[in-house]
Z-matrix of the N, CA and C atoms (Angstrom, degrees):
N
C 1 1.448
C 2 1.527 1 111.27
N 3 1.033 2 123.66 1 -16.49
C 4 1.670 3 132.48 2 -162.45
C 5 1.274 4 103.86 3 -88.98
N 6 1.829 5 122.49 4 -49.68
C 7 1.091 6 123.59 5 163.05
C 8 1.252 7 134.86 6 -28.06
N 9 1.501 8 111.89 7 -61.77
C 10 1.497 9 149.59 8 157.94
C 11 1.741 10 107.89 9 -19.80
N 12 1.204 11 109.57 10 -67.81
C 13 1.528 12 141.14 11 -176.93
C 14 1.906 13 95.70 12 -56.87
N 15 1.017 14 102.80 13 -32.85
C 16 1.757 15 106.05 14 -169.57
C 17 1.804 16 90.13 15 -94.36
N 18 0.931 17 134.51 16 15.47
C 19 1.473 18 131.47 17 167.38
C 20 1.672 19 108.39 18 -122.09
N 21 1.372 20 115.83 19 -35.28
C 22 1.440 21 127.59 20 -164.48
C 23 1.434 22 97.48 21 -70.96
N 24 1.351 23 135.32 22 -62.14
C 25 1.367 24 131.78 23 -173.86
C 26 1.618 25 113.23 24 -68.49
N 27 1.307 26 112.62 25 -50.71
C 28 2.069 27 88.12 26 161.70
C 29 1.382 28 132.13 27 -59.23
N 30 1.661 29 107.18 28 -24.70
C 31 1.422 30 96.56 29 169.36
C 32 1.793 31 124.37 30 -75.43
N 33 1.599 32 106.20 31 -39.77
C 34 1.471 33 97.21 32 161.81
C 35 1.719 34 119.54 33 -46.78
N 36 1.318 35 109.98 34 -42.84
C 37 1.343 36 107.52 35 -158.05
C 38 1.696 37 82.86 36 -73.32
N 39 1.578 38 151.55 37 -36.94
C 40 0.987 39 127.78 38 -160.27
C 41 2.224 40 98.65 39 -79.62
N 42 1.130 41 91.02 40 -43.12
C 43 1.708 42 90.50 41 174.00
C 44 1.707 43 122.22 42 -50.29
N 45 1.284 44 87.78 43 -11.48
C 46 1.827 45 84.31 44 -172.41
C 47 2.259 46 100.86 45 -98.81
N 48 1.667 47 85.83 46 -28.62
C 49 1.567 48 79.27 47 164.17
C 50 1.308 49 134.05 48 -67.71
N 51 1.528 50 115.16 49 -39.71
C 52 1.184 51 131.11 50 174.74
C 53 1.439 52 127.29 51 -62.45
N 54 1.431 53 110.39 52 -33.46
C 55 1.633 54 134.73 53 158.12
C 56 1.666 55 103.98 54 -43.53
N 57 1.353 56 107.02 55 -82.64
C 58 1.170 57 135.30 56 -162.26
C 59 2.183 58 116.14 57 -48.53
N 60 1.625 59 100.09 58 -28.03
C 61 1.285 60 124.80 59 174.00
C 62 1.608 61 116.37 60 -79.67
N 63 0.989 62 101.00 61 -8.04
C 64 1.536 63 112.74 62 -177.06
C 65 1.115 64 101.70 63 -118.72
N 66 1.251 65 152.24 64 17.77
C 67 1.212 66 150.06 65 167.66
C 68 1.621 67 97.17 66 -83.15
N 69 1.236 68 111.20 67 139.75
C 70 1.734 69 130.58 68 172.98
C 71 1.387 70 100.09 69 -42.71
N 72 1.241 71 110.04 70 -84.57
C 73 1.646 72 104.96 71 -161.74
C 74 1.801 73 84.53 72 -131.75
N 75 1.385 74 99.45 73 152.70
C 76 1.792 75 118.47 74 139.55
C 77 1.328 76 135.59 75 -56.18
N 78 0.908 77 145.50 76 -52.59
C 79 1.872 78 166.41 77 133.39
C 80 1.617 79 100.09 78 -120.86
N 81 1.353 80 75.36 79 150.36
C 82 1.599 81 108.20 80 169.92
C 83 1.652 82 122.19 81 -139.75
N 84 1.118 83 135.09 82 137.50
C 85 1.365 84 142.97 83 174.18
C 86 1.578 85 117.49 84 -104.81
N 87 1.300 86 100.06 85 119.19
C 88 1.850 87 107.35 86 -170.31
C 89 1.307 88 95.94 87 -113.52
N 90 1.649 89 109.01 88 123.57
C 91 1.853 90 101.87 89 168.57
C 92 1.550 91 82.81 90 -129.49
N 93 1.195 92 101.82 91 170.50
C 94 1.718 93 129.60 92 -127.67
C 95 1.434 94 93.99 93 -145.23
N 96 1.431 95 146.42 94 148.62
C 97 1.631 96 127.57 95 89.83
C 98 1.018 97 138.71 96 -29.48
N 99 1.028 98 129.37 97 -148.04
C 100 1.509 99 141.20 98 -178.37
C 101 1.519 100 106.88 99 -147.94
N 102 1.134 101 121.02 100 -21.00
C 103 1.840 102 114.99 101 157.56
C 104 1.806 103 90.01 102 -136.65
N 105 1.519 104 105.53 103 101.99
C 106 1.257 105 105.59 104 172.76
C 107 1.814 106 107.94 105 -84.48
N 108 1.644 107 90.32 106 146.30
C 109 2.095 108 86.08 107 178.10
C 110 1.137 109 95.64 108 168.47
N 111 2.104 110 102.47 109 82.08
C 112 1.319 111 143.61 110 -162.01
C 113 1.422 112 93.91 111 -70.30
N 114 1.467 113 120.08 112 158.39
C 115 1.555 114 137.98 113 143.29
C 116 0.782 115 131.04 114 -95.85
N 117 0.994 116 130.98 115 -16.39
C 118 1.757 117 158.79 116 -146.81
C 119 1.760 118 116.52 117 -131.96
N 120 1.688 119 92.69 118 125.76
C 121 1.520 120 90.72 119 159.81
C 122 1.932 121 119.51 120 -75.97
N 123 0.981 122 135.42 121 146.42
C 124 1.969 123 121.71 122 175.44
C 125 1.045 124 96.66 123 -45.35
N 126 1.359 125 100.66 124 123.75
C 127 1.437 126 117.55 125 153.44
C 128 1.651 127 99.40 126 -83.73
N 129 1.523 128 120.23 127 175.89
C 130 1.498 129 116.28 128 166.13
C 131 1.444 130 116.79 129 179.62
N 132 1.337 131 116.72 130 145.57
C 133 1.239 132 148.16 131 -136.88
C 134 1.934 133 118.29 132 -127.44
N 135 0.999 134 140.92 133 93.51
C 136 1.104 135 137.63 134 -159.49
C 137 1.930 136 85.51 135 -94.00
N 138 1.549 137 107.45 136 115.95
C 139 1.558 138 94.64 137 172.98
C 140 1.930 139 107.93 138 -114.78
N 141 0.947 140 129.79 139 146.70
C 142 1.661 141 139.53 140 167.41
C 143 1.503 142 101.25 141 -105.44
N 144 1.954 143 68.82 142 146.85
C 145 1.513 144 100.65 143 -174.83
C 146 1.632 145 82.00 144 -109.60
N 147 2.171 146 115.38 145 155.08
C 148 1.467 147 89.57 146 125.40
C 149 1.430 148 83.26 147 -159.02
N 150 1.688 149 87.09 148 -168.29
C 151 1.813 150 114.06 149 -158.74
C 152 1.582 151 114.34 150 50.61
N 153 1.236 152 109.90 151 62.22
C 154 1.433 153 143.17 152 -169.34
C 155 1.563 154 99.91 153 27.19
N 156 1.029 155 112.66 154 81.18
C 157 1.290 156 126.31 155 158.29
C 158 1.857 157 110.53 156 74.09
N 159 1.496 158 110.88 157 11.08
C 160 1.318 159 119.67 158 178.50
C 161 1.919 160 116.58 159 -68.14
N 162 1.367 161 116.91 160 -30.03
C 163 1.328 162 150.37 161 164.67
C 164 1.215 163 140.37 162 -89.37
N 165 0.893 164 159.73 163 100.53
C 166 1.354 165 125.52 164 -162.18
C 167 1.469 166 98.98 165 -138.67
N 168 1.480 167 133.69 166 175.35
C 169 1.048 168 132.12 167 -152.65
C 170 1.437 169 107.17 168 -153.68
N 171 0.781 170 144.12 169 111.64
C 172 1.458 171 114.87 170 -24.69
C 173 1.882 172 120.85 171 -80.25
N 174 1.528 173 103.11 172 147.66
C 175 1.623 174 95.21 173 -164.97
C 176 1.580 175 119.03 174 -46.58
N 177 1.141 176 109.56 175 -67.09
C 178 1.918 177 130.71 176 149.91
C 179 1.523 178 106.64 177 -56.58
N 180 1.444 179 106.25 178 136.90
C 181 1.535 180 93.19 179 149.83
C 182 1.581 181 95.22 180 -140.21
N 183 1.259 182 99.49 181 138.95
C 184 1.319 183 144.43 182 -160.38
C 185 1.558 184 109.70 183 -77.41
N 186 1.493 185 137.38 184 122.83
C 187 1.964 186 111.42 185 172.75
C 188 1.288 187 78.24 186 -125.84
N 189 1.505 188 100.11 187 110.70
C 190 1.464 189 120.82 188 156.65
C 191 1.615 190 136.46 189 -78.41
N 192 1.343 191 113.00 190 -6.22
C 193 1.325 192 127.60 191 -178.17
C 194 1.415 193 117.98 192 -88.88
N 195 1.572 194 96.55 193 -0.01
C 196 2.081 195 96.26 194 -172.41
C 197 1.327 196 107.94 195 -132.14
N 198 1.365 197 111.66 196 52.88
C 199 1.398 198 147.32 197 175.42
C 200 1.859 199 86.36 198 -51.01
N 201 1.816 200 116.07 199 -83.62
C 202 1.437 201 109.76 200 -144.07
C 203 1.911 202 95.83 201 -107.05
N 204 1.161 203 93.64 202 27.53
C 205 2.013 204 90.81 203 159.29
C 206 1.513 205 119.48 204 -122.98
N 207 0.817 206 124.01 205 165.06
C 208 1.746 207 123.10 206 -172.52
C 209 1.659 208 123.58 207 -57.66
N 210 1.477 209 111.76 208 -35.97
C 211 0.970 210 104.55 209 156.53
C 212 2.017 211 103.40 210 175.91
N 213 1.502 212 116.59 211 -144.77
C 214 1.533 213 112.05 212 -169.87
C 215 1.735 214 91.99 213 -94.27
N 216 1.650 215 101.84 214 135.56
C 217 1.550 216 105.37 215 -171.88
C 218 1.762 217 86.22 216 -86.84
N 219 1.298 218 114.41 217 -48.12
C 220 1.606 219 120.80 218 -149.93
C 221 1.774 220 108.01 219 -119.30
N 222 1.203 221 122.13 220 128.31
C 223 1.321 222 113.10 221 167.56
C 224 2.306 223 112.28 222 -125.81
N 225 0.733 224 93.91 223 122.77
C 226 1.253 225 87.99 224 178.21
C 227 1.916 226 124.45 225 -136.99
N 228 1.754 227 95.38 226 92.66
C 229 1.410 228 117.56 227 153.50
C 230 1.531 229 136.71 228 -24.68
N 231 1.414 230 123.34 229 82.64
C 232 1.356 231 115.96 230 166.29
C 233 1.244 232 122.09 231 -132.75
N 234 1.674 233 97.46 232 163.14
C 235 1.542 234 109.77 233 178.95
C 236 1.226 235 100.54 234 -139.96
N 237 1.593 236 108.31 235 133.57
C 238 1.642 237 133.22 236 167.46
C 239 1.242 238 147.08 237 -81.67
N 240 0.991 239 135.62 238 101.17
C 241 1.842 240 116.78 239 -175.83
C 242 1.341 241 121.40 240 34.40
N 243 1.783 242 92.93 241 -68.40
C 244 1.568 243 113.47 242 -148.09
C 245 1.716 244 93.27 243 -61.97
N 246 1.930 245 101.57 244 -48.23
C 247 1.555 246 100.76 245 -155.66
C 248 1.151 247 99.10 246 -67.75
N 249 1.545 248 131.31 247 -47.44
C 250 1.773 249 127.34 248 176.00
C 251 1.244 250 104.87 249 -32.58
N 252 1.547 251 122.28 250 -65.66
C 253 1.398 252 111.05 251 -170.27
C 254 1.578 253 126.81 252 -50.95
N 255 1.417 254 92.82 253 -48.44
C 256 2.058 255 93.99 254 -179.67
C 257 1.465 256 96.14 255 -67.16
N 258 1.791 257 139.27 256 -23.31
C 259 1.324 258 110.85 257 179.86
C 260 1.732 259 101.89 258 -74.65
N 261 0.675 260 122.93 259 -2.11
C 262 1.852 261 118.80 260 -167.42
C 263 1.967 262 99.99 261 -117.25
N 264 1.199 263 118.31 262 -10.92
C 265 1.446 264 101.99 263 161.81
C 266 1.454 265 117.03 264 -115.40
N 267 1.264 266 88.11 265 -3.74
C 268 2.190 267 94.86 266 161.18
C 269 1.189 268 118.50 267 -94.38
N 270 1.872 269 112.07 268 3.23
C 271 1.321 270 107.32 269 -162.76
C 272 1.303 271 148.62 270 52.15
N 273 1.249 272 108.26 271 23.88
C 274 1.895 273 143.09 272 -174.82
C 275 1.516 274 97.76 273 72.69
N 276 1.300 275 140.55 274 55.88
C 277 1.411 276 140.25 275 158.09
C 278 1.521 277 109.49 276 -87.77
N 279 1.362 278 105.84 277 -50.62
C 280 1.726 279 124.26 278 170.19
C 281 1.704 280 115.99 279 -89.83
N 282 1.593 281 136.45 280 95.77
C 283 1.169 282 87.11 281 178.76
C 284 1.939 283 84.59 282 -130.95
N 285 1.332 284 118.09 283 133.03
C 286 1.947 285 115.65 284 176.76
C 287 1.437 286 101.66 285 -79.02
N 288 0.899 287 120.80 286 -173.22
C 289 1.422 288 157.87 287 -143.69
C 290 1.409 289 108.73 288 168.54
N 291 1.199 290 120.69 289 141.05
C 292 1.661 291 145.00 290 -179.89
C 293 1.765 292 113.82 291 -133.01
N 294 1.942 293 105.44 292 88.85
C 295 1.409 294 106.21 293 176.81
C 296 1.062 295 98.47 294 -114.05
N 297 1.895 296 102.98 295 146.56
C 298 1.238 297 143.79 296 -153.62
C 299 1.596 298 94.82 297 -122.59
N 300 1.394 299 112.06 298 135.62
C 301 1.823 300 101.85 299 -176.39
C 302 1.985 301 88.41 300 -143.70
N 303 1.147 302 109.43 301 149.47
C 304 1.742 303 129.72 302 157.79
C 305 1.300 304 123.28 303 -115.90
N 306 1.064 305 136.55 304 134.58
C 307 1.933 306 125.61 305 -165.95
C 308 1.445 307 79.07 306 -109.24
N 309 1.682 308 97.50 307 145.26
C 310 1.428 309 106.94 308 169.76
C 311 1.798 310 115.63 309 -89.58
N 312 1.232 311 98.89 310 173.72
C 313 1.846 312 96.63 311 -166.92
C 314 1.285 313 101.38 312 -72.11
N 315 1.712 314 121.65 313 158.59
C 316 1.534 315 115.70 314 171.84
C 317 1.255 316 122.66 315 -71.63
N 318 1.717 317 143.44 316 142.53
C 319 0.696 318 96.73 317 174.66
C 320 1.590 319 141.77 318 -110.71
N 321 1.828 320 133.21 319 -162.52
C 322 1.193 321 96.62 320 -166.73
C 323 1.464 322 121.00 321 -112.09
N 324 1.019 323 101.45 322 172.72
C 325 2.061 324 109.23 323 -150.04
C 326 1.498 325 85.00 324 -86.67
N 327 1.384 326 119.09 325 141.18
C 328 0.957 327 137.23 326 141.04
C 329 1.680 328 147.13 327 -110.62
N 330 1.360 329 116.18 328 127.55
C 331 1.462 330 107.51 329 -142.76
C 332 1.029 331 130.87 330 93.28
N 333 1.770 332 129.82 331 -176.72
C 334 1.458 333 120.24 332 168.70
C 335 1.666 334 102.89 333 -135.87
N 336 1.088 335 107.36 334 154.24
C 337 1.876 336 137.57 335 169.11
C 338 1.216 337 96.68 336 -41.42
């Protein structure tokens, strides 16, 4: 039975990794309006940081898709497994980010010029 016991705890510990890697995201950050009423499917953008945040990649980032509406209805911040891990075995030299953006609708004119 003891033997047994010397297989059971590495395999949980490998089942709980394998679980845990398949999870969607790690955290996520949802910002909002206050009367949301999107146009847009997410567009999205994987951006890098490195040398703890001395660099960044890109410095600006730019939302080019919401040219003729008022402005971004939805933004949503995440980080995954994968990116936690490369920030914790690069020691925060490398660390991504995954932003998610929605353009809000234009809005409409009332009256005339």
């Amino acid at each position: 039975m003891n033997q047994l016991q010397y297989f059971v705890k590495p395999l949980k510990l490998v089942v709980v990794i394998c679980l845990s890697l398949n999870l969607q995201s790690c955290y996520q950050y949802r910002i909002l309006t206050t009367a949301p009423d999107p146009s847009t499917e997410y567009q999205k953008q994987v951006l890098w940081s490195y040398g703890w945040g001395i660099w960044n990649n890109p410095k600006d980032f730019t939302v080019k898709n919401c040219i003729d509406s008022t402005g971004i209805d939805e933004v949503v911040v995440t980080r995954n497994v994968g990116s936690v891990l490369l920030t914790i075995v690069t020691i925060g030299i490398v660390s991504p980010v995954t932003v998610q953006w929605k353009c809000h609708k234009p809005r409409q004119r009332h009256g005339s010029i």
